[in-house]
matplotlib code that plots the C-alpha trace (Angstrom):
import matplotlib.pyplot as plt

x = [0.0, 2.8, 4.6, 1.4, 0.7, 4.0, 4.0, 0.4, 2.0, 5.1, 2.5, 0.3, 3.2, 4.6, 1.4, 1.4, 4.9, 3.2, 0.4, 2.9, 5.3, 2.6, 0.7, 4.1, 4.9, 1.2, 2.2, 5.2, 3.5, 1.2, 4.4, 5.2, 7.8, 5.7, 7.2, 9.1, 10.8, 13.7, 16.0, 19.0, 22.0, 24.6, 23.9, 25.2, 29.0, 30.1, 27.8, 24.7, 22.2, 22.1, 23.1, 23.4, 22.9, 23.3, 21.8, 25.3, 27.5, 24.7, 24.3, 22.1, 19.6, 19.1, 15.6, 15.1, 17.1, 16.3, 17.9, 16.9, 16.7, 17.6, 14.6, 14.8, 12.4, 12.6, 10.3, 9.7, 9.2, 5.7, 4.0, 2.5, 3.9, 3.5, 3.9, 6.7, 5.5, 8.2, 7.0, 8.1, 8.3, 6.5, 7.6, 11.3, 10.9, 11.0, 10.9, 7.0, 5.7, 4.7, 7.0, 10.2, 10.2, 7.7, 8.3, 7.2, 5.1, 7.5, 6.7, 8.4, 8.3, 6.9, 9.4, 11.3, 13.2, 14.5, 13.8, 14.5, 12.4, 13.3, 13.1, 12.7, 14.2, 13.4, 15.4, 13.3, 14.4, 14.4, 16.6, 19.2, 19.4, 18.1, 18.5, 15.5, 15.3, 13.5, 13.6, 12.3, 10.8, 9.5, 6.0, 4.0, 1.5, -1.0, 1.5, 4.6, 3.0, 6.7, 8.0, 11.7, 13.5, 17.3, 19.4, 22.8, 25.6, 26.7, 30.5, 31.4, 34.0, 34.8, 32.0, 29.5, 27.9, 30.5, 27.6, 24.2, 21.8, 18.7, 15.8, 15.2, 17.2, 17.8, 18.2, 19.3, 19.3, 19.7, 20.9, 24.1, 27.6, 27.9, 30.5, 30.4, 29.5, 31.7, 34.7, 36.7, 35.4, 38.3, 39.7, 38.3, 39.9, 38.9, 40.8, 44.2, 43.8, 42.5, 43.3, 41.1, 37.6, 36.3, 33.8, 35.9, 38.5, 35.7, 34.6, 37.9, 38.2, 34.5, 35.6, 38.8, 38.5, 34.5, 33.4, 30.7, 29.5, 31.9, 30.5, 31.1, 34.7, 35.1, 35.8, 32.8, 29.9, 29.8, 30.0, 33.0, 36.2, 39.4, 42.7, 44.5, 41.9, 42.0, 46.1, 45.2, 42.9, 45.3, 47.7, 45.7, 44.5, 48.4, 49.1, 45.8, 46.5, 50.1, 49.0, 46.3, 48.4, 50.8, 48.1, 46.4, 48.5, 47.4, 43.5, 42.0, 38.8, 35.7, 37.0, 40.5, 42.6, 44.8, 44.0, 46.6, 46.9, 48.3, 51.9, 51.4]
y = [0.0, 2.5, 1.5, 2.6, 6.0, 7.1, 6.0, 8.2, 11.2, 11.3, 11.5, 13.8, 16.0, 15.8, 16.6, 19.6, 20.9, 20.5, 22.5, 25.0, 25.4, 25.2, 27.9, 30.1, 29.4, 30.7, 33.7, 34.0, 34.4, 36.9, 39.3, 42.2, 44.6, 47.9, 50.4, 53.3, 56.1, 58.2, 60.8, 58.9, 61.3, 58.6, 60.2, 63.6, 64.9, 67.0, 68.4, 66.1, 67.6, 70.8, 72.6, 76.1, 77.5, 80.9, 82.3, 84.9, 82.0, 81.3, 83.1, 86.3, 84.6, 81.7, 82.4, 78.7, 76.0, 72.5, 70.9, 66.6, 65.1, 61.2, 59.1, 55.6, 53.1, 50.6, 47.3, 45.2, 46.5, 47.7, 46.2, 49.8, 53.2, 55.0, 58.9, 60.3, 62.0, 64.8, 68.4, 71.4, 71.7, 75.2, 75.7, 76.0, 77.4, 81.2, 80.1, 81.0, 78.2, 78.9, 82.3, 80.8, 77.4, 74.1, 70.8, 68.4, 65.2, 62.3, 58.7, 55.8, 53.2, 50.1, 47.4, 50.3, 51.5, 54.8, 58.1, 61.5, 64.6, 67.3, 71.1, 74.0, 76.7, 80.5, 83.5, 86.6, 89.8, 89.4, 86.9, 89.9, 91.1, 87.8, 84.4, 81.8, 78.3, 75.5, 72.5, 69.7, 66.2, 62.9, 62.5, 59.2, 58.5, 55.2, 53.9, 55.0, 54.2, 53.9, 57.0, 56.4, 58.7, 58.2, 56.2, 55.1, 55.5, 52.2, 53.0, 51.4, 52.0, 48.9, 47.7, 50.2, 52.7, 55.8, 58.3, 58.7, 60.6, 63.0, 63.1, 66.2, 68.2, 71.8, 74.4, 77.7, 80.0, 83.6, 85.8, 86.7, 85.1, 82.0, 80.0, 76.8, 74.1, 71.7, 74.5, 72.7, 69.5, 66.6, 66.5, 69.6, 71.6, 74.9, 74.6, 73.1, 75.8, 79.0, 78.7, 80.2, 80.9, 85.0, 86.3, 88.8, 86.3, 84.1, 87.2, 87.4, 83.8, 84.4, 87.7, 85.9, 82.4, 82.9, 80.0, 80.2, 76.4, 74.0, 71.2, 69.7, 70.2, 72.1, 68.3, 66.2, 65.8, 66.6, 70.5, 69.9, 71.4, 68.9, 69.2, 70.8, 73.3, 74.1, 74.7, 77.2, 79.0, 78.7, 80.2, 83.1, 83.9, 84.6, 86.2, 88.6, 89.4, 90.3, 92.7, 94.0, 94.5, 96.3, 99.0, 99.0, 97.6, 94.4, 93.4, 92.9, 91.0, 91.6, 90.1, 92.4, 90.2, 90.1, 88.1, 85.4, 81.9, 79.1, 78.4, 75.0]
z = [0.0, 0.8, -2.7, -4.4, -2.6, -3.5, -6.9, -6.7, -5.2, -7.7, -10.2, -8.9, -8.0, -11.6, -12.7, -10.8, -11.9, -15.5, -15.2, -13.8, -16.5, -19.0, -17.2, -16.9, -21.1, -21.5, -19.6, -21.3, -24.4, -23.5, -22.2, -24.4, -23.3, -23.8, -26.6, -25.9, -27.5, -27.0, -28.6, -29.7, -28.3, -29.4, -33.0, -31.6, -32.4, -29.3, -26.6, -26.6, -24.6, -26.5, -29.7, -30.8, -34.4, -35.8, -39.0, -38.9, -40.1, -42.9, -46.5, -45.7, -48.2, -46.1, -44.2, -43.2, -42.3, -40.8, -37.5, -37.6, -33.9, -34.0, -32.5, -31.8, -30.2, -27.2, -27.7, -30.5, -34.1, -35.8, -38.5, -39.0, -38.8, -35.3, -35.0, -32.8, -30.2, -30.3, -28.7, -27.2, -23.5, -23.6, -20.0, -20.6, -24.3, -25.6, -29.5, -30.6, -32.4, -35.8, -35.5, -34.9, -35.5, -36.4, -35.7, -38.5, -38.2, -37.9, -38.2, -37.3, -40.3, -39.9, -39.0, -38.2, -34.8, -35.6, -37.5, -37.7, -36.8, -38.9, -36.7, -39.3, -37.9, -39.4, -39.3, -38.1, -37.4, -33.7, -33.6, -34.7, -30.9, -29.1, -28.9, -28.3, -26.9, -28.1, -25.4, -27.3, -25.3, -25.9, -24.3, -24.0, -26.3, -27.2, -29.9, -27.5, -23.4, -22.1, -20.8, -21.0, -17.7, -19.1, -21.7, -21.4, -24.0, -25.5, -24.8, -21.3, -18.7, -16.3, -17.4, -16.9, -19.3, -19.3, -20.2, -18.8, -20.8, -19.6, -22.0, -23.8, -26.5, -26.0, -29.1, -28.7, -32.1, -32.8, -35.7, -34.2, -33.9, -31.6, -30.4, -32.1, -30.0, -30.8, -30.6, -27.9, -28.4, -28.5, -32.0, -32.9, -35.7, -34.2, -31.6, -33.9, -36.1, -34.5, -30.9, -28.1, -29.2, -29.3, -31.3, -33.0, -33.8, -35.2, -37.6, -38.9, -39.2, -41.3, -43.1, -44.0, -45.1, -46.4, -44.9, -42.5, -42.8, -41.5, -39.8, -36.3, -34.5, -38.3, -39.1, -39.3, -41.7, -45.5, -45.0, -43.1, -45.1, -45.7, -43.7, -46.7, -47.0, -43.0, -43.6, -46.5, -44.1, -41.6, -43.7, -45.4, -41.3, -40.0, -43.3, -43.1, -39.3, -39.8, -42.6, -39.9, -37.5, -39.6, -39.9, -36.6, -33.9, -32.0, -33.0, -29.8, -28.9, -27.1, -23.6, -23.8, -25.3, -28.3, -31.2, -32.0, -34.0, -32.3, -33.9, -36.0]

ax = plt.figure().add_subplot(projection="3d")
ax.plot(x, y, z, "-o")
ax.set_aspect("equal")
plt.show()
C-alpha cells in the first residue's frame, strides 16, 4: 500500500509541476515589453544635450534652415507606422511656435526603430538682438505608453555605461555670432587651427576664409572642409593678421585680449 501512494503522489506532483510550466509558457506568451521612445543622443557629435545655431554663419539669403533630432524606439518593431511623439516643452521654451520654429510630423516606419524629426528653424528679425530656446521632449502616447527617464551611452567603462543621458534636447538659435559648440570638443579643428575661441576672432576667421559652414569640431559631416583646405585658411589667417596688425597695432577682442593663432 505505501509503494502505491507514493508512486500516486510522484504522479500527482509531476502533474502539478506541469500545469505549472505550462501555465508560466502561456504567460510567457502573452508578455510584451511595452514600446518606448527616445532621442537617440549617441547620433550627436560634441555636446549632446544641446546645440546652438546661428543664421550669422549662414548666406544672408538663407531664411530657413532644418535641424533633424535622431529618435529611436525601445520594444519590438511595428508592422504599421507609429507617429513620434516629439513636442516642445512650452515651460522652458521662448521660441514661438509657428513664429520661430515648427516641428514636423514624424513617423516611425513600420518594421522600423528609428527616425529623424526634422526642426525648421526661421530666421526673423528678432533673432538679430536675441537668442530663443527650443527645449524639445518625448511625451508618452498610445502607440509610445513607455516613458523612458534616461538612456545610457553604448560605450562602457569597467564595465559600466560611461555616459548617462537625460531626456530632452535643447536648441538655442539667434541671428548673431555663436561659439560653435563643438569648438573645444576633443579633436576639434577649431581649436588646432584658431586657438582660443572669441567672437571677433571668429569674424575674422569668417571675413577671412569665407566660410561660415563648417560642420562639427570644423571636421565632421559633408560640410566639413578637408585638412589641406583648413592649412590654406590657416595660412591666409596669419598672413591677413600680420597685414592688420601692420596698420592697426594688436586686433583685440571683445574680452580684452589680443588676437593670436596658435603656432602649428
Amino acid at each position: 500500500m505505501k509503494t502505491i501512494f507514493h508512486n500516486h503522489r510522484i504522479k500527482f506532483l509531476s502533474l502539478i509541476a506541469l500545469l505549472i510550466m505550462a501555465t508560466c509558457k502561456k504567460d510567457e506568451l502573452k508578455y510584451e515589453d511595452k514600446p518606448g521612445i527616445y532621442i537617440d543622443k549617441e547620433k550627436f557629435v560634441g555636446v549632446r544635450d544641446s546645440t546652438s545655431y546661428s543664421f550669422a554663419e549662414k548666406a544672408n539669403t538663407l531664411m530657413l534652415d532644418t535641424i533633424y533630432i535622431p529618435v529611436k524606439i525601445s520594444g519590438n518593431m511595428s508592422t504599421v507606422d507609429r507617429a513620434v511623439p516629439l513636442k516642445a516643452d512650452e515651460s522652458l521654451t521662448t521660441a514661438i511656435s509657428g513664429t520661430h520654429y515648427q516641428v514636423l510630423e514624424t513617423k516611425i516606419k513600420a518594421n522600423e526603430i528609428i527616425a529623424r524629426v526634422p526642426i525648421l528653424i526661421k530666421r526673423t528679425t528678432d533673432l538679430k538682438t536675441k537668442q530663443v530656446r527650443l527645449f524639445l521632449k518625448i511625451e508618452t502616447s498610445a502607440e509610445f505608453p513607455l516613458k523612458i527617464i534616461n538612456t545610457k551611452t553604448n560605450s562602457t567603462f569597467n564595465g559600466e555605461p560611461s555616459n548617462t543621458y537625460t531626456p530632452g534636447y535643447l536648441i538655442k538659435f539667434s541671428d548673431q555670432l555663436l561659439k560653435p559648440d563643438t569648438w573645444d570638443a576633443s579633436g576639434s579643428w577649431f581649436k588646432f587651427f584658431f586657438g582660443v575661441y572669441s567672437a571677433v576672432k571668429y569674424k575674422f576667421v569668417i571675413d577671412v576664409t569665407g566660410r561660415t559652414v563648417w560642420g562639427p569640431r570644423a571636421r565632421d559631416g559633408a560640410e566639413a572642409p578637408t585638412s589641406t583646405q583648413m592649412y590654406i585658411y590657416y595660412a591666409k589667417l596669419v598672413s591677413a593678421l600680420y597685414e592688420y596688425e601692420k596698420l592697426n597695432g594688436p586686433m583685440i577682442d571683445e574680452t580684452g585680449n589680443q588676437v593670436t593663432f596658435p603656432k602649428l
